[in-house]
C-alpha positions in Angstrom: -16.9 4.8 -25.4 -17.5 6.7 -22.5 -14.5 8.5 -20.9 -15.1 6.8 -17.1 -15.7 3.1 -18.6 -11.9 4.1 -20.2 -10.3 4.7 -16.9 -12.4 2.0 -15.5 -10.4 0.4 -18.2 -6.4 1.4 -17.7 -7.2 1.3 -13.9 -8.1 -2.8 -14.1 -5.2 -3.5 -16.7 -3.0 -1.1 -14.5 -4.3 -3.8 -11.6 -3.6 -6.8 -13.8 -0.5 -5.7 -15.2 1.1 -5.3 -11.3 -0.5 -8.5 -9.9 1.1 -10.7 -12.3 4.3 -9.3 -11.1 3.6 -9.5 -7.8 2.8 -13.2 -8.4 6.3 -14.1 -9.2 7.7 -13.0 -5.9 5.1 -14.7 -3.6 7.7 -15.7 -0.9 7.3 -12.2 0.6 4.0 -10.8 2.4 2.8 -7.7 0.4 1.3 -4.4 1.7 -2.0 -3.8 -0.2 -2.9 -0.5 -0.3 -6.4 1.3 -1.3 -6.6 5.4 -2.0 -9.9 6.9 -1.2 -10.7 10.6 -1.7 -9.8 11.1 2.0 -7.5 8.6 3.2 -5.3 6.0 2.7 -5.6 2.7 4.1 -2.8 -0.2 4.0 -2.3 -4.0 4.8 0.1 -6.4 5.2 -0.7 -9.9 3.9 1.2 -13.0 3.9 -0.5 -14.9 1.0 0.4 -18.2 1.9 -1.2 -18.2 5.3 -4.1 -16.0 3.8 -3.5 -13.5 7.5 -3.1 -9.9 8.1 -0.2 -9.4 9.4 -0.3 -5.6 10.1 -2.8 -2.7 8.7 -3.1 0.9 9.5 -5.0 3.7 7.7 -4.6 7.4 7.7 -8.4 7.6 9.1 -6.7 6.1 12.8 -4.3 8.7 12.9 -5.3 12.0 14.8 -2.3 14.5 12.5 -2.5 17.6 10.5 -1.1 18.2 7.5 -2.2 17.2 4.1 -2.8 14.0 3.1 0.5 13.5 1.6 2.0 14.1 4.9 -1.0 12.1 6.8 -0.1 9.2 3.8 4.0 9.2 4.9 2.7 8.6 8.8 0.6 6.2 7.9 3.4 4.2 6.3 6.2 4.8 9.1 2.9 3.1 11.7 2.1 0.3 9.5 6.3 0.0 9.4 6.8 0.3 13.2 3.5 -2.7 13.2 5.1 -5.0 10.9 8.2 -4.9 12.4 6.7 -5.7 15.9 5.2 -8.9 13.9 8.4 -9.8 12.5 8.3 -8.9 9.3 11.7 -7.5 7.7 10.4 -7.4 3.9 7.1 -6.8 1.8 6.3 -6.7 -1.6 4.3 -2.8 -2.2 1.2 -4.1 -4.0 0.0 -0.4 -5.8 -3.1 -2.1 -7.1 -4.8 0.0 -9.6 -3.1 3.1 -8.4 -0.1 5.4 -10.1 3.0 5.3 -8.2 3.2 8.6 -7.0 1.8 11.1 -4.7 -0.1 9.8 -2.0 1.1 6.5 -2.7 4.5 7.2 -3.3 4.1 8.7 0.5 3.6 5.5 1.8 6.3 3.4 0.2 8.6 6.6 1.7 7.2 6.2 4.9 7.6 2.7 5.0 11.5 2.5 3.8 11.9 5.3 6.5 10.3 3.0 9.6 12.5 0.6 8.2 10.7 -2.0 5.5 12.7 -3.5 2.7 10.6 -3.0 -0.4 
């Protein structure tokens, strides 16, 4: 087996394995998030309306710094947007993605604009 179709493999049960998680706490909206090679992009979605309630990406932002740094902003905006919306507490949907880094960034960033994850 080829060694991409074996990530291709850990990433979707690594996306399975957190969804059916996620499923048992469905009273909460939860931040989807999606790492690209450049940025970082994250949503807010109640499920049971099927809305966005909030997004924000590192692409809007005009900052320096890495994209560590660029990922923490990212999540202290789509913090200060959620809580303009009303939203006190989310649910941090990784997705396929490891828990750390640039996404690890994010979940900082939004416990520091004030999120309850």
């Amino acid at each position: 087996m080829a060694i991409g179709k074996k990530d291709r493999i850990r990433a979707r049960r690594r996306a399975l394995r957190v969804k059916s998680k996620i499923k048992q706490v469905s009273s909460q909206p939860r931040v989807s998030i999606f790492r690209s090679s450049k940025h970082i992009y994250a949503q807010i979605i109640d499920d049971k309306a099927q809305k966005t309630v909030a997004s924000c990406s590192s692409a809007q932002l005009k900052s320096a710094g890495d994209k560590t740094d660029q990922a923490r902003l990212a999540g202290l905006e789509l913090a200060k947007r959620a809580k303009a919306n009303g939203v006190e507490s989310v649910v941090f949907d990784r997705g396929q993605f490891k828990y750390h880094g640039r996404v690890k960034a994010l979940a900082d960033g939004l416990r520091e604009g004030g999120l309850k994850l």
